[in-house]
Backbone bond lengths (Angstrom), bond angles and torsions (degrees), N, CA, C in turn:
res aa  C-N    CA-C-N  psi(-1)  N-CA   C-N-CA  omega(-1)  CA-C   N-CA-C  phi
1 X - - - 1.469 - - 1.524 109.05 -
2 X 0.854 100.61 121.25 1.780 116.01 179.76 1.440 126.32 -103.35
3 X 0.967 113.84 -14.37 1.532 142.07 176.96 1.492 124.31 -127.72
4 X 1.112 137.98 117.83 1.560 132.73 163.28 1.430 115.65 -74.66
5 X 1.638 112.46 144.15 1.235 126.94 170.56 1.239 109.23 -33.44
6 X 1.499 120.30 136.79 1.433 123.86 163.83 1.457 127.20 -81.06
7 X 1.516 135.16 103.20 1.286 116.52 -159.66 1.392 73.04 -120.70
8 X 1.371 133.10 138.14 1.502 129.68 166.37 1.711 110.08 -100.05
9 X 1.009 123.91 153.38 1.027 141.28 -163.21 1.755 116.77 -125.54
10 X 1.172 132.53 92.40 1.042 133.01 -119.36 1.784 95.27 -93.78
11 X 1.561 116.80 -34.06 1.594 115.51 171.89 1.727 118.42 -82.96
12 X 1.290 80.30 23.21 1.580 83.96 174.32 1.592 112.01 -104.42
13 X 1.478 138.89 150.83 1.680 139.88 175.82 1.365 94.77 -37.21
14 X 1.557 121.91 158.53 1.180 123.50 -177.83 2.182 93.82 -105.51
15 X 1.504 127.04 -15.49 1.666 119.98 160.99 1.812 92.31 -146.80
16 X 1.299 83.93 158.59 1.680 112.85 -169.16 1.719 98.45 -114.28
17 X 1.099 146.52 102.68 1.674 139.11 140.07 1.617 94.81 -35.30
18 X 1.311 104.38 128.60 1.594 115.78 150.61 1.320 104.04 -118.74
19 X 1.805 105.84 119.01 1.396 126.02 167.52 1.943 102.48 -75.60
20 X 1.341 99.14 124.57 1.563 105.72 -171.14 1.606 99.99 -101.50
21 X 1.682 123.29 121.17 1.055 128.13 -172.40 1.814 118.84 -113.62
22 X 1.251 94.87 -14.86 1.616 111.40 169.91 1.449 102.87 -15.34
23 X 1.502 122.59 -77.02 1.770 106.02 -145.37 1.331 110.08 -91.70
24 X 1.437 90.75 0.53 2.266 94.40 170.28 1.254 97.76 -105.71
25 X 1.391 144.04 -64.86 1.076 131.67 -145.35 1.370 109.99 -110.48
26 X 1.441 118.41 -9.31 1.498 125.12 174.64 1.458 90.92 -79.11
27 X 1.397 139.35 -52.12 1.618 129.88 -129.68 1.966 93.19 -113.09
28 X 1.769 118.76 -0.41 1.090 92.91 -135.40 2.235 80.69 -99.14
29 X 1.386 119.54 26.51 1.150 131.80 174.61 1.362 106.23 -120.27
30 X 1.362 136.67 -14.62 1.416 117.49 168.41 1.768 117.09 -65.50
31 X 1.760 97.37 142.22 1.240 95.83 177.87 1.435 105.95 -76.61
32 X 0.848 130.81 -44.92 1.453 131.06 -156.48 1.651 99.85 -66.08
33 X 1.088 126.42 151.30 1.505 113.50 -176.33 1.579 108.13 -120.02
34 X 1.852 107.37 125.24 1.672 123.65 -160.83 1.531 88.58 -82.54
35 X 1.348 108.49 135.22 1.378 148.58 172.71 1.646 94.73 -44.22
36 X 1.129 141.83 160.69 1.215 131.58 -129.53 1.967 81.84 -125.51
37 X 1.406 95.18 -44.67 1.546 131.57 168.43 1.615 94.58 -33.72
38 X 1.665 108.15 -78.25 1.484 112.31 177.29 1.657 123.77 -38.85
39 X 1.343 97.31 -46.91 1.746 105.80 -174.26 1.143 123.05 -60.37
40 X 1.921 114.68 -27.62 1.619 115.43 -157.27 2.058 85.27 -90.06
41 X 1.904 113.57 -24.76 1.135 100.78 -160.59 1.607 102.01 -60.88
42 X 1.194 102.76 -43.47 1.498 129.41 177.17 1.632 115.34 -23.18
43 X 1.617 108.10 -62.02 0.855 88.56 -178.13 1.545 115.87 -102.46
44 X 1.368 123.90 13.45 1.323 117.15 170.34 1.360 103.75 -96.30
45 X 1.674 128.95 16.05 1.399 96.80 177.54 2.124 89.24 -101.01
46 X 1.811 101.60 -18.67 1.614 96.23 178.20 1.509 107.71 -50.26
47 X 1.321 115.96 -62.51 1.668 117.98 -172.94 1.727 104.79 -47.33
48 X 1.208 125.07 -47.15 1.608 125.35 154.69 1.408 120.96 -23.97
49 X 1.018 95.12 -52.76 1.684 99.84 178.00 1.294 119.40 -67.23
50 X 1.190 116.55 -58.24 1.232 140.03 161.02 1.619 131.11 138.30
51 X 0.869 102.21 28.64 1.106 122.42 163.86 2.053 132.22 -53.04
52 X 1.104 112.62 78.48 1.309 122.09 -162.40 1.420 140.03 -20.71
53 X 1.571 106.75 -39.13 1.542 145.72 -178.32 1.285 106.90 -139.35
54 X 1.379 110.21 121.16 1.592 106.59 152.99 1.513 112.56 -129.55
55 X 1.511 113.72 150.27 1.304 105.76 175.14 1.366 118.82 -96.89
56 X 1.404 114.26 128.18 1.223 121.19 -143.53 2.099 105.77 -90.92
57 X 1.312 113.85 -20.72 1.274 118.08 -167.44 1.269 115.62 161.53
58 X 1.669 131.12 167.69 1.430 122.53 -173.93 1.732 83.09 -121.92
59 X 1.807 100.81 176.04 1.334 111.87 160.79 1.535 98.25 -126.37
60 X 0.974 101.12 76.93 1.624 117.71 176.25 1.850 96.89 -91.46
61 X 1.035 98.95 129.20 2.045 101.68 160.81 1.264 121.39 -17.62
62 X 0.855 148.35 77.05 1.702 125.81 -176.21 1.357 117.19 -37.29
63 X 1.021 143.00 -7.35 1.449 136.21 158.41 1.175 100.80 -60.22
64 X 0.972 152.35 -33.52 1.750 139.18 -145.08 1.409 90.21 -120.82
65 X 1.549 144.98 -53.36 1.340 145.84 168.32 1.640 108.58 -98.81
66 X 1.182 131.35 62.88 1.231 103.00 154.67 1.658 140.00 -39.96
67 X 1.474 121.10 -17.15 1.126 87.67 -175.75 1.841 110.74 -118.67
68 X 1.685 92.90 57.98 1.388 111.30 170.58 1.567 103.73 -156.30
69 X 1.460 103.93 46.96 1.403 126.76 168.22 1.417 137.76 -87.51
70 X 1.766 89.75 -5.44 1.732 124.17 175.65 1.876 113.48 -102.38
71 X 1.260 95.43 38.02 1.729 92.77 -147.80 1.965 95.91 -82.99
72 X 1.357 122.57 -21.25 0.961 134.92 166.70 1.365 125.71 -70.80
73 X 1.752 112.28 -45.54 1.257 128.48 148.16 1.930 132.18 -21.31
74 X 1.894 76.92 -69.01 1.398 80.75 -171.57 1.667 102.39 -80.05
75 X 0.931 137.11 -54.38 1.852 132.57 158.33 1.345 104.93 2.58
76 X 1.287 127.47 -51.05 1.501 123.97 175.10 1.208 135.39 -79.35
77 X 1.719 109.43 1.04 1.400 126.81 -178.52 1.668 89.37 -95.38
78 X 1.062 104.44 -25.90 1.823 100.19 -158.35 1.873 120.64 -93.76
79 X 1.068 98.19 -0.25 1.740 145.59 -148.23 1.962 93.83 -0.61
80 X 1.007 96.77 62.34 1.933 108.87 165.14 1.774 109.63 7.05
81 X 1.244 125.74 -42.68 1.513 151.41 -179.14 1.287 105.31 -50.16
82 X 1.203 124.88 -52.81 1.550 136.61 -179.01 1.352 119.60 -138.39
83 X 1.529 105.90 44.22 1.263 117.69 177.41 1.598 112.03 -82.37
84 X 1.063 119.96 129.55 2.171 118.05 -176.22 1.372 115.44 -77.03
85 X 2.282 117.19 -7.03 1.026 90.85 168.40 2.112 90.75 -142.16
86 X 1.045 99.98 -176.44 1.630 95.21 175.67 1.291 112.67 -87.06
87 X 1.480 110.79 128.34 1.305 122.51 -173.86 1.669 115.02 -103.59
88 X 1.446 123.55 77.73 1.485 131.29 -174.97 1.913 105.16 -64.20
89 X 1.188 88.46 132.34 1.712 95.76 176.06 1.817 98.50 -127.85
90 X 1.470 88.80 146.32 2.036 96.41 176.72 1.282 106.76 -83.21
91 X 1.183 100.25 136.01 1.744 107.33 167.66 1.798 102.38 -108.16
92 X 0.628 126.03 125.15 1.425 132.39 157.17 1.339 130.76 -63.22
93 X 1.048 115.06 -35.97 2.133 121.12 170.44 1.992 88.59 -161.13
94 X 1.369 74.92 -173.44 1.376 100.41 -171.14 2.069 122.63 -54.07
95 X 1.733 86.19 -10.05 1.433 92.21 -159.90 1.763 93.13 -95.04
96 X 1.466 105.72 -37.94 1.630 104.20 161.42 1.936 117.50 -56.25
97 X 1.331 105.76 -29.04 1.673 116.78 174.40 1.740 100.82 -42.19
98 X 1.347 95.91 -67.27 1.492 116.98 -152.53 1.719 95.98 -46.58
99 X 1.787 101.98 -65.24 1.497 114.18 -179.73 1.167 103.50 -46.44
100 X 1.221 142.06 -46.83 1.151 119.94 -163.80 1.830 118.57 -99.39
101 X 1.170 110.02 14.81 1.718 112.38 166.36 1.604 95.15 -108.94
102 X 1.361 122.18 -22.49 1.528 107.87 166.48 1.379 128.49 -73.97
103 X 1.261 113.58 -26.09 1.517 127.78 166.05 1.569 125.80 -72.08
104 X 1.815 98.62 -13.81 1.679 110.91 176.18 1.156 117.26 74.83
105 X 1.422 123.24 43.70 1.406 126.95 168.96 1.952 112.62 -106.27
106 X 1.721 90.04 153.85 1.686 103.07 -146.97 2.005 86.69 -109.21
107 X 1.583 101.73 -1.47 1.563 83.27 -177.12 1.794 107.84 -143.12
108 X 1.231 109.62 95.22 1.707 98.37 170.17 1.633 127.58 -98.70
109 X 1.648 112.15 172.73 1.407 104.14 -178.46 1.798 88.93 -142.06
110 X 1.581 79.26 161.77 1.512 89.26 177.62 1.528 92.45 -121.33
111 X 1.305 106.40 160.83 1.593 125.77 -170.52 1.817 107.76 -126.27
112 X 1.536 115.59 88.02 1.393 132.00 169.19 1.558 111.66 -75.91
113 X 1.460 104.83 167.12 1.554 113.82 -165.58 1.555 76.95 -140.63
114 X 1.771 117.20 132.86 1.443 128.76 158.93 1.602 100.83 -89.51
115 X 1.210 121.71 20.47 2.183 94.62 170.75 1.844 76.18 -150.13
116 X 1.542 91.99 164.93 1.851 122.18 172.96 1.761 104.67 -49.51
117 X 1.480 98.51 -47.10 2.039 91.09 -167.39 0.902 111.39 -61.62
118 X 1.425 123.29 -59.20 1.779 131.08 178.27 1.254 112.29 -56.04
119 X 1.037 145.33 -15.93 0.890 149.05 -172.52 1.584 110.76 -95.03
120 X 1.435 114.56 -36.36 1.384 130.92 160.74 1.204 115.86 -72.78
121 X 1.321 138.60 -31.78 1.574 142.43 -151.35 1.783 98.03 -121.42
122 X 1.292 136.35 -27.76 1.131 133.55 124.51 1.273 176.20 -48.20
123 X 1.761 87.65 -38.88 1.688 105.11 173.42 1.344 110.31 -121.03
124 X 1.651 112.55 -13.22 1.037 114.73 172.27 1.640 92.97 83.40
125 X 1.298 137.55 40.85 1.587 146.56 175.65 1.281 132.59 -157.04
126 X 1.118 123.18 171.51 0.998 116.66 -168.12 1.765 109.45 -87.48
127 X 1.102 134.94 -178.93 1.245 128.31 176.46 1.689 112.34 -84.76
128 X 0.842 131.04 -26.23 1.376 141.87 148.70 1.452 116.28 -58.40
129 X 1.274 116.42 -55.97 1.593 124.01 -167.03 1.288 100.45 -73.67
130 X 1.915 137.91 -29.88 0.987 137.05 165.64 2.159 113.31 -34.25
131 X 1.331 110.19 -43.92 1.463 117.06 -179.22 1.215 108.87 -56.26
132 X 1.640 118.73 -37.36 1.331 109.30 -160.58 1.857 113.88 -102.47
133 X 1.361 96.25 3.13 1.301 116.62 157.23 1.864 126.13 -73.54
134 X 1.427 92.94 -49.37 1.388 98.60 -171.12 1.975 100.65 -86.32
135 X 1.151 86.17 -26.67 2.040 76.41 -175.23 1.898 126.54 -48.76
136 X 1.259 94.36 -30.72 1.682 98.84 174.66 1.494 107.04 -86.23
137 X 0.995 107.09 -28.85 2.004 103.74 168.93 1.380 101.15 -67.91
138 X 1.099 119.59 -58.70 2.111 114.09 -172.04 1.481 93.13 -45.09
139 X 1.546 110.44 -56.60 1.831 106.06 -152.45 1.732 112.98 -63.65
140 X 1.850 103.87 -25.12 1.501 103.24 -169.70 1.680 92.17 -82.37
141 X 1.300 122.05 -46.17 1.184 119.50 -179.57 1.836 129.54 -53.09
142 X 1.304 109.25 -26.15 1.136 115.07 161.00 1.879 133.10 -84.42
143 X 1.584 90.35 -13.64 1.292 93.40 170.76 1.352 121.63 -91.42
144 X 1.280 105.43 -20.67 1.966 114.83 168.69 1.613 104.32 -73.91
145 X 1.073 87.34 -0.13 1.891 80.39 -176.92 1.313 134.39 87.08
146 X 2.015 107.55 17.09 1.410 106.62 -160.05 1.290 95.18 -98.10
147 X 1.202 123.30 -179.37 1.317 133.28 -178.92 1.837 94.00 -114.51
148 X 1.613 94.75 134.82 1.521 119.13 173.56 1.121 113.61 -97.50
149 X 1.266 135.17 128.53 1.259 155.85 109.97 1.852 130.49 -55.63
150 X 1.077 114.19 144.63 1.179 116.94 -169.22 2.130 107.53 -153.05
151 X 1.371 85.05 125.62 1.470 90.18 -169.76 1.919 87.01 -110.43
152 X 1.289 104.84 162.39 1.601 138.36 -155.59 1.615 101.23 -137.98
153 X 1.028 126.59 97.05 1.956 122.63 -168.67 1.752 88.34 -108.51
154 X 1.501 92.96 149.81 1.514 107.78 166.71 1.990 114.87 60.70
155 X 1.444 90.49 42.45 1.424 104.21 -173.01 1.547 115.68 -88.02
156 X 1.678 108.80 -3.39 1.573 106.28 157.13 1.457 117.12 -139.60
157 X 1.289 148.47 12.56 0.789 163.07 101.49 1.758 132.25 -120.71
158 X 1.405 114.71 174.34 1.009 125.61 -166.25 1.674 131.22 -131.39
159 X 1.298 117.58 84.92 1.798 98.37 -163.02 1.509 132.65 -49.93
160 X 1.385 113.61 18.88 1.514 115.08 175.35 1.442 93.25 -135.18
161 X 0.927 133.48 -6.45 1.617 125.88 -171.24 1.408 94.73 -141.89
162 X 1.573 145.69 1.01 1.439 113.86 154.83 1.594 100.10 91.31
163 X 1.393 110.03 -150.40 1.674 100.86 -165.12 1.492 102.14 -106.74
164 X 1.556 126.51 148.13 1.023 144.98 -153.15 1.653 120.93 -106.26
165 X 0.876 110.51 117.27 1.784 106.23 -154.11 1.892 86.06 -81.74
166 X 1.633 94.74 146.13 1.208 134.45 -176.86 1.338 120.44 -49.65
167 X 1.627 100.53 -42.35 1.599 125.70 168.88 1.545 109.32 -56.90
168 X 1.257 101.33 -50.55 1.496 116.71 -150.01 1.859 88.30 -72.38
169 X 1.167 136.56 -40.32 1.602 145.49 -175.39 1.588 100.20 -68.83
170 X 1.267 101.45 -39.44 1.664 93.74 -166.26 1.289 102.74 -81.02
171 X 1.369 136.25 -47.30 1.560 124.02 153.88 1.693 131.10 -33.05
172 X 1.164 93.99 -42.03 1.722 92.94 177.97 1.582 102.78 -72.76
173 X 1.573 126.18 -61.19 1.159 121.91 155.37 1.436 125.05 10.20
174 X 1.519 98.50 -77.45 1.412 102.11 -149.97 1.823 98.61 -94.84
175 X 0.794 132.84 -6.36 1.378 135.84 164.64 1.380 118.64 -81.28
176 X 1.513 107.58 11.86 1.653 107.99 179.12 1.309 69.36 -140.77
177 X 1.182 167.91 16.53 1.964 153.77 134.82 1.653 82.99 -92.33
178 X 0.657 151.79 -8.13 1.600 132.24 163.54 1.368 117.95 -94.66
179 X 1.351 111.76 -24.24 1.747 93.32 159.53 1.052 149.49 -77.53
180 X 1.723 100.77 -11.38 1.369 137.66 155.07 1.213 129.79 137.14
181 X 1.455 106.38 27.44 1.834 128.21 -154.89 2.344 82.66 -74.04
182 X 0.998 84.70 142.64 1.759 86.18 179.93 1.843 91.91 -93.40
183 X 0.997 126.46 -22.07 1.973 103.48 -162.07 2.322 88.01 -137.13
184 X 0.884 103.83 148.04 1.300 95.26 170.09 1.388 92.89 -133.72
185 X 1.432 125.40 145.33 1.396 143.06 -174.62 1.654 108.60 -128.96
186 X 1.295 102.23 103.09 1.454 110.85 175.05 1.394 126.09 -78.49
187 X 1.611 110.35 116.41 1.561 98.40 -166.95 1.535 119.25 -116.06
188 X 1.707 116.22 132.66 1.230 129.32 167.07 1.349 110.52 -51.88
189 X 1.333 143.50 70.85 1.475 147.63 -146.43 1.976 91.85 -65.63
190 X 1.746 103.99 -56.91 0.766 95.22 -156.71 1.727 106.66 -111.13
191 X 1.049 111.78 7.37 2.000 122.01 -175.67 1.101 99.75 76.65
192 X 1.356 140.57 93.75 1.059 116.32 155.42 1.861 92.04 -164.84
193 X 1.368 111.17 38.94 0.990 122.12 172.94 1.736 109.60 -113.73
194 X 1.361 112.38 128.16 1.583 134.30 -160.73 1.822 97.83 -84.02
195 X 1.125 118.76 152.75 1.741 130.76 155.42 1.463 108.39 -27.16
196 X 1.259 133.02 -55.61 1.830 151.65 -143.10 1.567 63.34 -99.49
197 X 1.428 148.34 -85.09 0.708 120.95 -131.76 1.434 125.19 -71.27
198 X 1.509 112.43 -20.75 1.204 102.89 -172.33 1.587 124.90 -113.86
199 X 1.348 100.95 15.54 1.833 138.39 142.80 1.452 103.57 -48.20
200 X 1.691 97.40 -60.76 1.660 92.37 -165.85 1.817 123.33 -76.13
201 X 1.446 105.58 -24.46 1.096 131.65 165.78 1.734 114.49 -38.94
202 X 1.600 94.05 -64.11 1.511 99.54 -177.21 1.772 110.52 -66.53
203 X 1.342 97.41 -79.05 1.467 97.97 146.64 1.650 115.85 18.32
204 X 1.238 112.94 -100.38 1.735 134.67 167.23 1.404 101.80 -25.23
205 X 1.229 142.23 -63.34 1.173 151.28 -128.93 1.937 85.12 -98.12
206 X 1.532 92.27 -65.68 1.739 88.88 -173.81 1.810 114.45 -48.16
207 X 1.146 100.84 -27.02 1.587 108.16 172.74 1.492 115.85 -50.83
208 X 1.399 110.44 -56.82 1.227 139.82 -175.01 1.867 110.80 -64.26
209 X 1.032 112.78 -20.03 1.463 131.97 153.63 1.218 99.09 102.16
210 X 1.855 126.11 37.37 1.558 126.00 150.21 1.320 123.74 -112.58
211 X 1.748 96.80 126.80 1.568 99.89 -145.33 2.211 87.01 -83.96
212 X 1.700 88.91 173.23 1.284 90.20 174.61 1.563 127.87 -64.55
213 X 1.273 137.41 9.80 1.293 148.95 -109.69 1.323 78.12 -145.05
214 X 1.508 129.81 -33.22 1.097 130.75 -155.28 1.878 107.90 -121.87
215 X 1.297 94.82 3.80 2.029 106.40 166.85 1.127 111.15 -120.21
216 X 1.312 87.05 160.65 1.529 110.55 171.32 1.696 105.44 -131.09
217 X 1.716 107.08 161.66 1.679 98.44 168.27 1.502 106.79 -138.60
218 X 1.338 101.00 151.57 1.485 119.39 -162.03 1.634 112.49 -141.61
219 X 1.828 89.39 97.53 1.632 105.71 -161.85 1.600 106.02 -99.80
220 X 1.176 106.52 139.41 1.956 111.17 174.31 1.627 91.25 -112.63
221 X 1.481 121.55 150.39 1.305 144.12 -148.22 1.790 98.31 -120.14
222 X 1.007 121.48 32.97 1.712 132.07 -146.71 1.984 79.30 -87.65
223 X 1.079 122.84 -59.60 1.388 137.09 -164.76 2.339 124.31 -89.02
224 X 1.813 77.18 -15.20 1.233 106.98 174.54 1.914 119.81 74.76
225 X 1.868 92.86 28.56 1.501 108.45 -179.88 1.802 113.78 -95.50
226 X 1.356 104.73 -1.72 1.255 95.11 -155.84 1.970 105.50 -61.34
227 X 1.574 117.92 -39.42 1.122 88.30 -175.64 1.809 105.33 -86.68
228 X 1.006 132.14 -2.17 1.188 103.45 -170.85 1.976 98.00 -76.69
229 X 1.274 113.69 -22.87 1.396 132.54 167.55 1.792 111.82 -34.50
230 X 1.404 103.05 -52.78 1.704 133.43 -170.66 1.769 102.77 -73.23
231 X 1.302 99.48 -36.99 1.460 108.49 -165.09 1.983 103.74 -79.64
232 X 1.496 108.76 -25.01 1.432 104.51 -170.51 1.332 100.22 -106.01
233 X 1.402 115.92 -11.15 1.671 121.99 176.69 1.884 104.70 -58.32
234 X 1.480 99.11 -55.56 1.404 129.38 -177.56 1.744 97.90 -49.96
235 X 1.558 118.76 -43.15 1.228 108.25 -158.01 1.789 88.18 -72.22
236 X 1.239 108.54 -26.10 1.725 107.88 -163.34 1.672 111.08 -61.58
237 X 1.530 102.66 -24.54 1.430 122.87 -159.13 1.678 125.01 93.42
238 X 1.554 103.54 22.60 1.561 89.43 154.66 1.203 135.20 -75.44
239 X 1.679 124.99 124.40 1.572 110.69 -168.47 1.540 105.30 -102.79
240 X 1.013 142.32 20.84 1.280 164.39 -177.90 1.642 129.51 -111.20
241 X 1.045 121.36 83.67 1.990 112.62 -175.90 1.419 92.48 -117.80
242 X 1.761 105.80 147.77 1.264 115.24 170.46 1.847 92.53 -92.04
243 X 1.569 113.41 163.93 1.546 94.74 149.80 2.167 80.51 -176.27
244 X 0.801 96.07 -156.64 1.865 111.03 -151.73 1.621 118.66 -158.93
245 X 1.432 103.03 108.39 1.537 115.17 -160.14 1.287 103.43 -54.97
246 X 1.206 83.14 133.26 2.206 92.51 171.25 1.402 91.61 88.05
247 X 0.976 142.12 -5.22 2.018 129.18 -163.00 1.477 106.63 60.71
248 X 1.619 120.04 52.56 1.726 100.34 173.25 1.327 91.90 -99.21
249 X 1.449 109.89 -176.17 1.110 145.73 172.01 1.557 120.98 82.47
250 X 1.411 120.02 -173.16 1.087 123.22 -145.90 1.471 108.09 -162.34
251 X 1.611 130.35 -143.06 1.202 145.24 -175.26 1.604 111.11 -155.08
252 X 1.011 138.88 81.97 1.859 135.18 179.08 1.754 87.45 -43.42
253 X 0.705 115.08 -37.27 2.077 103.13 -155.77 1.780 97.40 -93.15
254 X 1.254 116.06 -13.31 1.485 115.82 -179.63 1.834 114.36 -123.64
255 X 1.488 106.91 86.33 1.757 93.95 -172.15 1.396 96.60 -66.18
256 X 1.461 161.14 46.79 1.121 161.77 -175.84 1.256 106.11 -122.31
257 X 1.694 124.99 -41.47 1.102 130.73 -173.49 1.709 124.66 -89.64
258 X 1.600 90.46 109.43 1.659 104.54 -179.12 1.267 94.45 -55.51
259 X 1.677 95.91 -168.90 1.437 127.29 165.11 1.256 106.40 -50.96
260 X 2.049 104.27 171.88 1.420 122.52 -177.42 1.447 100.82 -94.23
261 X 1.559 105.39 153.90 1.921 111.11 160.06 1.485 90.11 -29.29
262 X 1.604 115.88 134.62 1.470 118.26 148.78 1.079 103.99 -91.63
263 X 1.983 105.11 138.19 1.362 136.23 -163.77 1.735 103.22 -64.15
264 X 1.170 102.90 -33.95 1.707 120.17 -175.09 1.719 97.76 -69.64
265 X 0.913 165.64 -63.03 1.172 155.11 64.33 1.627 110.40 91.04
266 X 1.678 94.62 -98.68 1.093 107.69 179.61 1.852 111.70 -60.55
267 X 1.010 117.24 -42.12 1.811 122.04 166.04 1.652 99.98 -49.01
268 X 1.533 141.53 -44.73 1.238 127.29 -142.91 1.759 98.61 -72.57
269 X 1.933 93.37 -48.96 1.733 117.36 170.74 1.513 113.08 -38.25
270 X 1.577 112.52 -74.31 1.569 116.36 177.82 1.318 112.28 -20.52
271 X 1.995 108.32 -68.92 1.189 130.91 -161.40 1.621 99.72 -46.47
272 X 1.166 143.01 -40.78 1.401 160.60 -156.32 0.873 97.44 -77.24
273 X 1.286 123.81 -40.60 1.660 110.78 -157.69 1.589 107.96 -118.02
274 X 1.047 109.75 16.69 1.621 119.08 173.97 1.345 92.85 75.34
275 X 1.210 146.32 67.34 1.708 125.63 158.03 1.936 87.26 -153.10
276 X 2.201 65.00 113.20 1.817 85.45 153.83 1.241 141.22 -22.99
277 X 1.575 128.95 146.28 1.330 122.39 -176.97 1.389 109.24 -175.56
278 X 1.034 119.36 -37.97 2.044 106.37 142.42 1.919 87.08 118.05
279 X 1.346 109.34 -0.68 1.721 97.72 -164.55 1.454 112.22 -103.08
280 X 1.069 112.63 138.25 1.556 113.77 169.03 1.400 121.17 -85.54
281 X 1.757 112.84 105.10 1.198 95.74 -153.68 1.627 120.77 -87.37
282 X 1.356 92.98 -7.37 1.931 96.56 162.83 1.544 117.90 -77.12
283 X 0.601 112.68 -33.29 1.718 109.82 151.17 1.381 125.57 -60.37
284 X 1.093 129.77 -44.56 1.422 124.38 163.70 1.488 100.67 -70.26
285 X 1.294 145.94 -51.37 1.701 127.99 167.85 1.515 92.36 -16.08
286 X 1.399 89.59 -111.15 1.667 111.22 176.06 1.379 108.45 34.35
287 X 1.443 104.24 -86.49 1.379 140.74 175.93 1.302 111.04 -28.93
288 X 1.338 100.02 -68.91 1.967 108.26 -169.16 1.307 89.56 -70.65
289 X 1.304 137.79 -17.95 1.919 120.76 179.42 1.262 101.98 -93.11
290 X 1.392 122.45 -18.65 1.549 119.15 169.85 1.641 102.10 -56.35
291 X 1.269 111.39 -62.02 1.409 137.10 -156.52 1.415 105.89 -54.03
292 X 1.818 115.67 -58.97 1.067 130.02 168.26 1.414 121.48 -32.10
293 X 1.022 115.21 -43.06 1.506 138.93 -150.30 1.682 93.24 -93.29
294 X 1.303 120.05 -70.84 1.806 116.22 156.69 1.393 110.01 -29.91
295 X 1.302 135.45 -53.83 1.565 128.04 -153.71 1.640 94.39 -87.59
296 X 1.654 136.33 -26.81 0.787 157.24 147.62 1.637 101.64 102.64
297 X 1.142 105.84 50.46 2.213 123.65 176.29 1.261 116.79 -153.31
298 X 1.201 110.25 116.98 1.621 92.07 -178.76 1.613 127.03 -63.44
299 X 1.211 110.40 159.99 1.598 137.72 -162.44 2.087 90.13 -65.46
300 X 1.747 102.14 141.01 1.122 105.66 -178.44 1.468 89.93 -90.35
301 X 0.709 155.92 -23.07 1.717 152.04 -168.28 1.442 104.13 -38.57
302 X 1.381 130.44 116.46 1.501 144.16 160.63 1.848 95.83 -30.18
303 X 1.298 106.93 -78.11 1.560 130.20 -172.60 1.742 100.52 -50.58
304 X 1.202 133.90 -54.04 0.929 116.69 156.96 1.925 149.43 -31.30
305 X 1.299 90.52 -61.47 1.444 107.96 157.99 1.356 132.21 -36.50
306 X 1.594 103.82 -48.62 0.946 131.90 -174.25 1.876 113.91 -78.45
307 X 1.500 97.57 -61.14 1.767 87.01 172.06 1.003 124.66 -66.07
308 X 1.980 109.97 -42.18 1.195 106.30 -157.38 1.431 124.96 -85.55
């Protein structure tokens, strides 16, 4: 069986965007460092599949990620110009800005911390001082015409500070959608955020007067909640999940944080419940056993295991 029964579910979105994070945020914790060769196949065989968005790489320092130190490199394997899907890369401050309007990319994200540590042990700032970092990147980035994204880390708990009040996320939130970030993606940094919790999460936010239209969610599998996480997000009306073929990746700044929702995974669920999603999910197998097979371990993905 390659497919699950279709039972549709009628209060559920009728299509889901899956933001594909595999070759930035799946690859950007391996020690071993993927052939640059490997990465561009990587992500042109995801857009193959069909997968709408993928994020293609950060311009993070290479001191802090070495093994996304080719981020210019691989940009030229992927040639952005006649690319079939949009390839978003993170800039981190203004100096990732620069690299990445010289390299000719049409989509960036910025990467926020909701508590003081991460925000210290990541950006190297304060949780406040983080705003005044990212504000001249939103403003240059919106004036070149790129489209912003903005990710939110450690949005239900925190491994130095414990669990993260609701208030405290929806403020950081919305002060990175007020500088003009178009999608904000709330992230389970470390999994260990429950169903109730992330009901109440959205919830909070819609209170706060940001509609769902305007999130995304971004689950790590550390505790093994991420899809039931995906499944109550969906009931809230998020039509947007980030997640990462095969379940790779991780966090360099959080050794706590497993892998991402695998994309294979989250497609098997959708597929079940009648809501659109544009992916072929034997082709993405494929892929994560291609992938697997490069990293040389097999893929934690349930759905994986299983087809491939």
């Amino acid at each position: 069986m390659t497919l699950p029964a279709v039972v549709p579910d009628p209060s559920f979105p009728d299509r889901v965007t899956i933001y594909e994070v595999g070759p930035r945020d799946g690859l950007q914790n391996e020690s071993a460092i993927v052939p640059v060769e490997v990465k561009a196949e990587f992500v042109h065989r995801l857009a193959a599949a069909g997968l709408p968005i993928v994020e293609a790489t950060s311009f993070v320092h290479p001191k802090w990620v070495p093994q996304l130190a080719d981020a210019e490199e691989l940009l030229t394997f992927l040639d952005l110009a006649d690319a079939s899907v949009p390839l978003p890369v993170l800039v981190p401050n203004e100096r990732g800005l620069d690299r990445a309007l010289a390299a000719g990319c049409t989509h960036v994200a910025i990467f926020g911390s909701a508590t003081e540590t991460f925000a210290q042990k990541n950006l190297n700032s304060t949780l406040d001082g983080q705003y005044a970092m990212f504000e001249p990147v939103v403003k240059r980035a919106l004036e070149a015409g790129l489209d912003v994204r903005a990710y939110v880390s450690m949005c239900f708990g925190d491994p130095w500070e414990g669990e993260v009040p609701i208030d405290q996320v929806v403020d950081a939130g919305r002060r990175l959608l007020d500088m003009g970030a178009t999608q904000l993606s709330l992230g389970d940094t470390i999994g260990v955020g429950t169903a109730a919790h992330v009901g109440a999460l959205i919830d909070a936010f819609g209170a706060a007067g940001v509609g769902v239209d305007r999130l995304a969610m971004h689950f790590h599998d550390t505790y093994g909640q991420a899809l039931a996480n995906a499944h109550a997000a969906l009931r809230h009306g998020i039509t947007t999940f980030d997640a990462s073929a095969g379940g790779l990746g991780g966090c360099p700044y959080a050794e706590s944080a497993t892998g991402n929702l695998a994309t294979e995974d989250l497609v098997w669920m959708l597929t079940g419940l009648g809501i659109e999603h544009g992916v072929d999910l034997n082709a993405l197998v494929a892929t994560s056993v291609w992938m697997a097979g490069q990293l040389g371990r097999p893929s934690p993905s349930a759905v994986v295991r299983a087809l491939g």
